[in-house]
N, C-alpha and C positions, 0 to 999 in steps of 0.2 A: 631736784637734787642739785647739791652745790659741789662743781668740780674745782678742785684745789688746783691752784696755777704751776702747785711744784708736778701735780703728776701730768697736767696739760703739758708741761713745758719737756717731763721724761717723754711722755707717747710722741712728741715732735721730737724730737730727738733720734729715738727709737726709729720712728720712720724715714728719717733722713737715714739712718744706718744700715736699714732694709731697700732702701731704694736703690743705697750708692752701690751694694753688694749686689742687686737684682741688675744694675746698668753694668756692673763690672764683668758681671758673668756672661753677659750680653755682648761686649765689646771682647771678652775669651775667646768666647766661642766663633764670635766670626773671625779670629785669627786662624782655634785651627781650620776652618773652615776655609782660608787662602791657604792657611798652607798645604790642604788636601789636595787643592784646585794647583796649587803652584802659581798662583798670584802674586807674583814678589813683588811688584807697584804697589797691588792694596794695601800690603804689609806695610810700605815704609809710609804712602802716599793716604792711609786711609787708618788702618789699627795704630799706628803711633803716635798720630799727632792726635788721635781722640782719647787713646789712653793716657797719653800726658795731661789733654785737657781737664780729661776726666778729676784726674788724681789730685793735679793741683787746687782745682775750685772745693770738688764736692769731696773728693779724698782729704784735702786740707782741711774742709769742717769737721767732716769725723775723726780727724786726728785731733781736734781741738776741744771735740764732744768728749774724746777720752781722756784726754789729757787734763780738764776741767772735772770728771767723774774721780780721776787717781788722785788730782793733786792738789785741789779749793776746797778747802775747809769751811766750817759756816763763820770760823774764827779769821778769815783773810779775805780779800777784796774778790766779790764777786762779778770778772767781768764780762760783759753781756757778748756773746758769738756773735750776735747777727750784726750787732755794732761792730765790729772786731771784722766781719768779712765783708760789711758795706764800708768801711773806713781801708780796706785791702787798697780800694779804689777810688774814693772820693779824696782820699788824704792821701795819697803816693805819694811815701817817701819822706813823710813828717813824723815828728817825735810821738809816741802812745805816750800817755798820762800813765803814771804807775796806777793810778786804779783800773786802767782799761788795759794793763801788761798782763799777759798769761804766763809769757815765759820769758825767758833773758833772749836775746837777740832779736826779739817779735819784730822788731822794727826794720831789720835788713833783711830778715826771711821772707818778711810777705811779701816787699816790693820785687825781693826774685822772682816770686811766687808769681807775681802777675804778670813779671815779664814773660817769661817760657810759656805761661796759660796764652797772652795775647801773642807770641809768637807762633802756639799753633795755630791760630786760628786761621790763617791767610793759608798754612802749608796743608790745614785738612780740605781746605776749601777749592786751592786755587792751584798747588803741586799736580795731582795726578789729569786734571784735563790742560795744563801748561805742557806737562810731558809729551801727554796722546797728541796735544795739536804739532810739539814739533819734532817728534817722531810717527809718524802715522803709522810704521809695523805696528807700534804699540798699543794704537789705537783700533786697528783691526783686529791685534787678539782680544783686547779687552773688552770691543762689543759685539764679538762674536756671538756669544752667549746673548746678550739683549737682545739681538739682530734674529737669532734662532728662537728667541723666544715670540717675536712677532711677524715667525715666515708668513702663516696660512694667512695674516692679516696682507700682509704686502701681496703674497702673490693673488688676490681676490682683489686688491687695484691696480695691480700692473703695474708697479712704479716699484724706482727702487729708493730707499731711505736712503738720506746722507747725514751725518751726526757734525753737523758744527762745533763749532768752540764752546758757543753758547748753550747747547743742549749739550753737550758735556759736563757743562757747568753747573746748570739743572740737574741732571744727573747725579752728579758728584755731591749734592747741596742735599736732593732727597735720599738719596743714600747713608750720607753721614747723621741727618735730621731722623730717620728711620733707628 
């Protein structure tokens, strides 16, 4: 059986709009989930800068999945998203060809678009174990919880953990990747 590329191209679609709802709900919920805990670091140091990131990559495609569904005709220039969101960042900050324009201003929104995207990226990564290292109360509430979850292992070696910079980093890196 031969699949037509227009319904290939709606079920990728489709799933890109399922996915980004399925991460959204994902990155919800472990808000309230600090805010039940009273995590107020996580909240600024961890749920914000991944919901920003979120929104502006994979949020901005599905706006442009709808925005392309409500407003391209088969009579007006059909232009390709994934061009559209690899050209985000290969062409920063150069003119769209009007057959590659979805919408008026395309050309100053995206290069925002990737600025704020590549500006979370150091603050989801690199803000909350910068904190913890140069406040260390902060650092002891914070891995209180980790520390409690790995007693029965430490006290069967006798030793006590110390959480560097670096495994903070770690930490903070699989936390957000998670």
């Amino acid at each position: 059986a031969v699949v037509s590329t227009q319904s290939t191209g709606y079920k990728m679609k489709m799933a890109v709009i399922l996915g980004f709802c399925q991460m959204m709900f994902g990155v919800i919920v472990s808000l309230y989930n600090y805010l039940y805990k009273n995590e107020k670091l996580k909240i600024y140091c961890t749920f914000l800068p991944q919901f920003i990131f979120m929104n502006c990559l994979v949020g901005y495609l599905v706006f442009m999945i709808f925005f392309k569904w409500f407003t391209v005709t088969p009579y007006t220039a059909q232009p390709s998203l994934l061009i559209a969101l690899i050209g985000m960042f290969l062409q920063f900050g150069s003119d769209i060809a009007d057959a590659d324009r979805l919408y008026a201003m395309q050309e100053y929104i995206q290069p925002a678009i990737v600025v704020i995207a590549m500006i979370s990226v150091p603050w989801m990564f690199g803000a909350k174990p910068l904190i913890e290292h140069l406040y260390p109360r902060i650092r002891q509430a914070s891995y209180e919880q980790f520390e409690n979850e790995g007693a029965e292992e430490e006290e069967e070696e006798g030793g006590e953990e110390h959480h560097g910079t670096m495994d903070m980093m770690v930490h903070q890196g699989i936390e957000t990747i998670e």
